[in-house]
N, C-alpha and C positions, 0 to 999 in steps of 0.2 A: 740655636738651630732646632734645640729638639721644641721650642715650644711654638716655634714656627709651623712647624708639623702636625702638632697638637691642634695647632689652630685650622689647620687645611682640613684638617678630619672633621673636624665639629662645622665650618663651613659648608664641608659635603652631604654631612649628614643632614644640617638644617633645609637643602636645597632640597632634598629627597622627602623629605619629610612634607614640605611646602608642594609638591608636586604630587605625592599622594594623597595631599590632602584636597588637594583638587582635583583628582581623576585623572591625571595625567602618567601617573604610574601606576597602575593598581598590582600594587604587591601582593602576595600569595594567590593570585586571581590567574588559574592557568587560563581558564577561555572568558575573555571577555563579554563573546555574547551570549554566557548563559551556556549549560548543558543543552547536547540538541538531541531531538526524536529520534529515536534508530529508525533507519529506511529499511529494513525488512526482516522479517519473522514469520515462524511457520508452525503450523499448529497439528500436529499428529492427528488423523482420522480413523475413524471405527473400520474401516476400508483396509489399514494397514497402513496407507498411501501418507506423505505428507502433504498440505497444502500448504503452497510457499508463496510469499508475498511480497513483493517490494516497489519503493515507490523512485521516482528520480531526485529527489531531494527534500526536504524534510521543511524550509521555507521557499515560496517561489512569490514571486510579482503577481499583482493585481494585471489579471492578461497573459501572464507568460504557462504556456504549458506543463501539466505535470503530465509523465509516462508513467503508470502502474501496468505492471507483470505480476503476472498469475499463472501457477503451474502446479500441476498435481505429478510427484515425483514417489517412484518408490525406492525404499533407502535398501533394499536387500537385493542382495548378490545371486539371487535366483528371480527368474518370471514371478509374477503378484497375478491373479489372473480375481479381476473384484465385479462382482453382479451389478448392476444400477439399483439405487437404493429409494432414488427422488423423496429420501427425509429430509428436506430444507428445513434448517434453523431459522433460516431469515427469507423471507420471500420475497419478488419479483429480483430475485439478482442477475446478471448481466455482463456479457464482454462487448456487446453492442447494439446498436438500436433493434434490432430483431434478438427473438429468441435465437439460443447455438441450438444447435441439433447433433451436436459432438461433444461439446465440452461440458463436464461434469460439475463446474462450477462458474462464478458471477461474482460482480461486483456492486459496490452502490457505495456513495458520498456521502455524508450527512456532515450538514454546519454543526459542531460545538464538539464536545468529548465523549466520544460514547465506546463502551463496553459491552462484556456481555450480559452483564446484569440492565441496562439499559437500552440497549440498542432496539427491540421493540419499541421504546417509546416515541423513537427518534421516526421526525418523518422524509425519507431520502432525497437527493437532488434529481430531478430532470437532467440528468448527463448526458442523455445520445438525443439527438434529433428525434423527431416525430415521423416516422417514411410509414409506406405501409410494406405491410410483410410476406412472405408466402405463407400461404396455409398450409404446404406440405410438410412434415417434421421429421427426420431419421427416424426410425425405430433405431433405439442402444438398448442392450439388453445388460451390456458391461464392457470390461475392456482386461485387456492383455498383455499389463507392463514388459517391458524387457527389463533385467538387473542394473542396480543403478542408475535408474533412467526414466523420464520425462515422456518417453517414446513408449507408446504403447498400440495394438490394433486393436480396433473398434470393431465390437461385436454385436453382433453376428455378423461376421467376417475373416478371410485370411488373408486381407492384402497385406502390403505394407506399414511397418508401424508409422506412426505418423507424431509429433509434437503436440502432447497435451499442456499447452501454453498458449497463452495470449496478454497481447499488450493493447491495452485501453488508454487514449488522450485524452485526456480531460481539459477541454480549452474553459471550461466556462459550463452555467445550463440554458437550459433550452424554455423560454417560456412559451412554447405556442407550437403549434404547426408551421411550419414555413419560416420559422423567426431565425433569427443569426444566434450564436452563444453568446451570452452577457456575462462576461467576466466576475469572478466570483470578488465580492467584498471581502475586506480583510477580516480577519479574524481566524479563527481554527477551526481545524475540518477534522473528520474521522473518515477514513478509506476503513470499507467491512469486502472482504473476500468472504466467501464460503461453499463448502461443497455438497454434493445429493447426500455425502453420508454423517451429514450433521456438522460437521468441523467451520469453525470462527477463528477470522485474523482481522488484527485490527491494527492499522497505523495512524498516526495525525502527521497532518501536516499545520504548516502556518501564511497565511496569506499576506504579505507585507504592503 
């Protein structure tokens, strides 16, 4: 009896064994596909303010849309009342084919991995359409967080506070005037957020 048992063991073991050894178990391997990119992160600005970043997931389809959100939050429990600064770190960034005329920060794509030690090098994606714009632009002089909050009025002004956030779909880029989005080729991307008072986020994604 007992060597009966002896043998079921050694049986079990050999099948496990044969099955890890061809991938079909893969023992101590909590995530099979790999560690993934964190979808969002936020980088403290000279503002006081955070700029917050996050993307809709970290691999998407050749064609399938990524959603990137962008918002300048202040983490303190009283108003942040911050000048406009327009010291860009990174230039022409963007929440949509036209310049904002409210919002303090922008986006831009770039193909491969890039940081802040590199990201000048990097040259951005064509992500919005080609339209034409107005010429007229807000005057912003600054703005006027409320406490823990996203929500701030645009100054010079005392209306309502209003949502310093936006959300950018990136279906693809734009080669032309007039052209459709052409789905981005696989490989890895860098999403750069950043804001007028110097501040860089930076996330990757992966293109399958």
């Amino acid at each position: 009896m007992r060597s009966s048992s002896v043998f079921g063991l050694v049986t079990a073991l050999s099948v496990v064994a044969v099955l890890a050894f061809n991938g079909l178990v893969p023992l101590g391997q909590a995530s099979p596909s790999g560690p993934q990119s964190p979808s969002s992160a936020h980088q403290a600005s000279s503002s006081g303010l955070l700029l917050q970043l996050s993307i809709s997931g970290g691999v998407v389809g050749s064609g399938q849309p990524l959603v990137i959100s962008v918002d300048s939050f202040n983490p303190f429990g009283v108003n942040l009342n911050v000048s406009a600064a327009k010291s860009w770190a990174v230039q022409g960034l963007r929440t949509g084919a036209c310049p904002s005329s409210i919002y303090p920060f922008g986006v831009a794509v770039y193909r491969g991995d890039y940081a802040a030690a590199n990201v000048s090098q990097g040259q951005p994606l064509r992500i919005f359409p080609n339209v034409p714009c107005p010429l007229f632009i807000r005057l912003v002089t600054g703005y006027n967080f409320d406490p823990d909050s996203s929500n701030a009025t645009v100054l010079p002004g005392t209306g309502q506070a209003i949502p310093i956030s936006a959300n950018v779909t990136l279906t693809g880029t734009f080669p032309g005037p007039g052209g459709k989005a052409q789905p981005l080729p696989s490989g890895v991307y860098t999403v750069v957020a950043g804001d007028e008072w110097g501040a860089l986020v930076f996330l990757q994604f992966r293109v399958r």
